[in-house]
N, C-alpha and C positions, 0 to 999 in steps of 0.2 A: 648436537640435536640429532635422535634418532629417527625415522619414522618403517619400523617394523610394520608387515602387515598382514593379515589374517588372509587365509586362501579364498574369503567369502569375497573376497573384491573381483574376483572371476566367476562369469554367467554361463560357461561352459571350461569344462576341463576334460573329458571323458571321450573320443580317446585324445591324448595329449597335445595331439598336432591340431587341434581346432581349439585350442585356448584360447578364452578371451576377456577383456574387463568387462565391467556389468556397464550396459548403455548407461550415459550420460557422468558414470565417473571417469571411463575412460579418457574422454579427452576435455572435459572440463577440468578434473584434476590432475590422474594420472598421467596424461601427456605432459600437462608442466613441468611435473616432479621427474621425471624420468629426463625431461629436459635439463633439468637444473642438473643432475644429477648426474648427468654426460658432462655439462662446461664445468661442473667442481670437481671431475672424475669419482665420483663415489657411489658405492653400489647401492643395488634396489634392494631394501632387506626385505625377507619373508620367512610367515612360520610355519610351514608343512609339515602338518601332524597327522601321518597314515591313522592313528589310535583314534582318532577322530571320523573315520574314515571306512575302517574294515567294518565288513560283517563276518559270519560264521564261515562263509564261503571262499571271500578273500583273506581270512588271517593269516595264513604262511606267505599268503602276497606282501601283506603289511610287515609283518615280520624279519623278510629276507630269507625266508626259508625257503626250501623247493618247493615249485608249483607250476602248476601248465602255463601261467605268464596271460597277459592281454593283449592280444595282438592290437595294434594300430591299420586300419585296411588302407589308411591316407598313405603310410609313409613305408608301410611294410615292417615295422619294426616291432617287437613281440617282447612288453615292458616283464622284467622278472621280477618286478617289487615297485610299491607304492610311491613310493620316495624318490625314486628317480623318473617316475612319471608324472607326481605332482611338480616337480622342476619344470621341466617339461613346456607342461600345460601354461606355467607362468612365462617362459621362454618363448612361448609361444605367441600370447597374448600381447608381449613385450614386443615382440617381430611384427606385428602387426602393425604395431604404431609406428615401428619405423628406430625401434631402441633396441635392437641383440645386440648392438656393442657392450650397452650397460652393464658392468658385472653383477652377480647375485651373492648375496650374502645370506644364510640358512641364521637369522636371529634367533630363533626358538625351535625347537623338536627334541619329542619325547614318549617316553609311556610310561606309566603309571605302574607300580607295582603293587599296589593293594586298592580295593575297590570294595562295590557292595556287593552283596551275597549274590545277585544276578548276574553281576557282570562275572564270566567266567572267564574270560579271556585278560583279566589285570590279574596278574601276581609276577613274582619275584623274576621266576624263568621268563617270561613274558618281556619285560622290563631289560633283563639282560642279555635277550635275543638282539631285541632292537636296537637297544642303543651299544652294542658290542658289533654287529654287525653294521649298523649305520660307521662308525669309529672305523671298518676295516675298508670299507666303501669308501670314505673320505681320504684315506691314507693311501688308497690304491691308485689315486689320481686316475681314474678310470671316466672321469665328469658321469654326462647321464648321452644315452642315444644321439639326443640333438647339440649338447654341446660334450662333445669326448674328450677326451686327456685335457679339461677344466677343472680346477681346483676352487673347491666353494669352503671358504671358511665356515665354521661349522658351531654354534652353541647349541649345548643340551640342557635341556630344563627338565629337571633344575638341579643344582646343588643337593639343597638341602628339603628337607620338606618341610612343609608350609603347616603346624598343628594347629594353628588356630584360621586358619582360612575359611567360611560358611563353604555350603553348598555340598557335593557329591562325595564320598569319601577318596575317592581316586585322586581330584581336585588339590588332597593334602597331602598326597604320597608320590607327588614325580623326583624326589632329590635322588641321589647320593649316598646323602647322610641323613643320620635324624639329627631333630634341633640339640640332642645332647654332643655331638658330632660323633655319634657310633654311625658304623657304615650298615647302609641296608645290605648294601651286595657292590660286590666291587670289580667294576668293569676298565679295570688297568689304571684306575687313577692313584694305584696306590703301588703300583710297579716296582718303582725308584725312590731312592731315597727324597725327602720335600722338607724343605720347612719354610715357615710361617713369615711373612713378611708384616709387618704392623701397619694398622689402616685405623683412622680414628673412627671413632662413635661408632663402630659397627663391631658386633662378636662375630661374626662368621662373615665367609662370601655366601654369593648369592647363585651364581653363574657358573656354566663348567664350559670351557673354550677351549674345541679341538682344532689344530690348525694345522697344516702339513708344507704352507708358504713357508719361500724362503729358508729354509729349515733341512739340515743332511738325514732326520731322520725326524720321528714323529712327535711333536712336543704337549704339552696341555698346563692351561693356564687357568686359574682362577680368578675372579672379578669379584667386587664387592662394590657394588652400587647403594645398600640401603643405611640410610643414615648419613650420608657422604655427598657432599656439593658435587662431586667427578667422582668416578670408576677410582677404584684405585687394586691395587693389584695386594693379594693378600695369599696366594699358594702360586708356589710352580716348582710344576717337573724337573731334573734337571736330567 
């Protein structure tokens, strides 16, 4: 059992070092969970999605590109991208209750590479800023300001993309791959040689999992959850 969580469950995040959970889930649920989850050793997962997040002012913040940075006046620390400052923020909130032991797990982040005619900032380049640059961040074991040389396991969403999903057009364009399995754009998953491990009831994976544990250099795995009582493993790098 998973329990991923949206960054909406923090009532402050901005700057990083005063994160906090939203009154009344903080310690009615969140403290439990974060309890449990020290005595079973397993991490707190969450999904920080800068794409969710920038404006026209902050995108090269979100993106990992150069940028003047936000400084923190709490801690003196001067964040150079979004992504290690929504860490951060949850690390923080997390210390408050009395859990920085707990480790973090990065369940979901992404962006989208096609969108509606407004949105100007989802396309292709956009898409492989991010999550090419996210991939160089995780591999650099550099963690984030408040937790340094930390390794956070890492999934990107998504795979594949989603054509028949309602809502936003972006909403259907965070894969990989499209449902035919051609590549939108390829951000190293297709490096080295791979092949296909068999998974029932499901045509494709779902999931793209970058990890740099245990590991003498950088490895990436594929998941396939849909159709499937358990994950089962259906691509890898070698």
């Amino acid at each position: 059992v998973s329990t991923p969580h949206s960054l909406g469950i923090l009532s402050a995040s901005e700057p990083p070092s005063i994160g906090r959970f939203r009154r009344g889930y903080d310690r009615v649920i969140l403290k439990p969970l974060l309890n449990f989850l020290r005595t079973t050793g397993a991490p707190f997962m969450i999904n920080p999605y800068p794409y969710f997040g920038y404006t026209d002012k902050t995108l090269n913040y979100a993106l990992f590109k150069p940028n003047q940075g936000v400084f923190d006046n709490n801690t003196g620390i001067t964040y150079t991208n979004m992504f290690q400052a929504q860490l951060d923020a949850v690390y923080s909130a997390m210390k408050l209750l009395g859990f920085s032991d707990v480790d973090i797990v990065v369940a979901e982040t992404g962006w989208p590479s096609v969108g509606d005619p407004d949105q100007t900032a989802v396309n292709v380049e956009n898409a492989l800023s991010y999550n090419g640059n996210l991939i160089k961040l995780v591999n650099s074991n550099a963690g984030t300001p408040l937790m340094p040389n930390k390794t956070f396991d890492t999934y990107i969403f998504s795979l594949f993309n989603e054509d028949l999903k309602p809502g936003p057009t972006a909403e259907r364009n965070f894969g990989l791959f499209k449902p035919d399995m051609t590549m939108v754009y390829d951000v190293g998953q297709c490096n080295s040689c791979a092949y296909f491990y068999g998974t029932s009831n499901t045509g494709h994976p779902s999931t793209y999992f970058y990890s740099t544990s245990n590991t003498d250099h950088p490895c990436t795995y594929f998941y396939s959850t849909s159709n499937t009582d358990h994950p089962g493993t259906s691509y890898r790098n070698r």
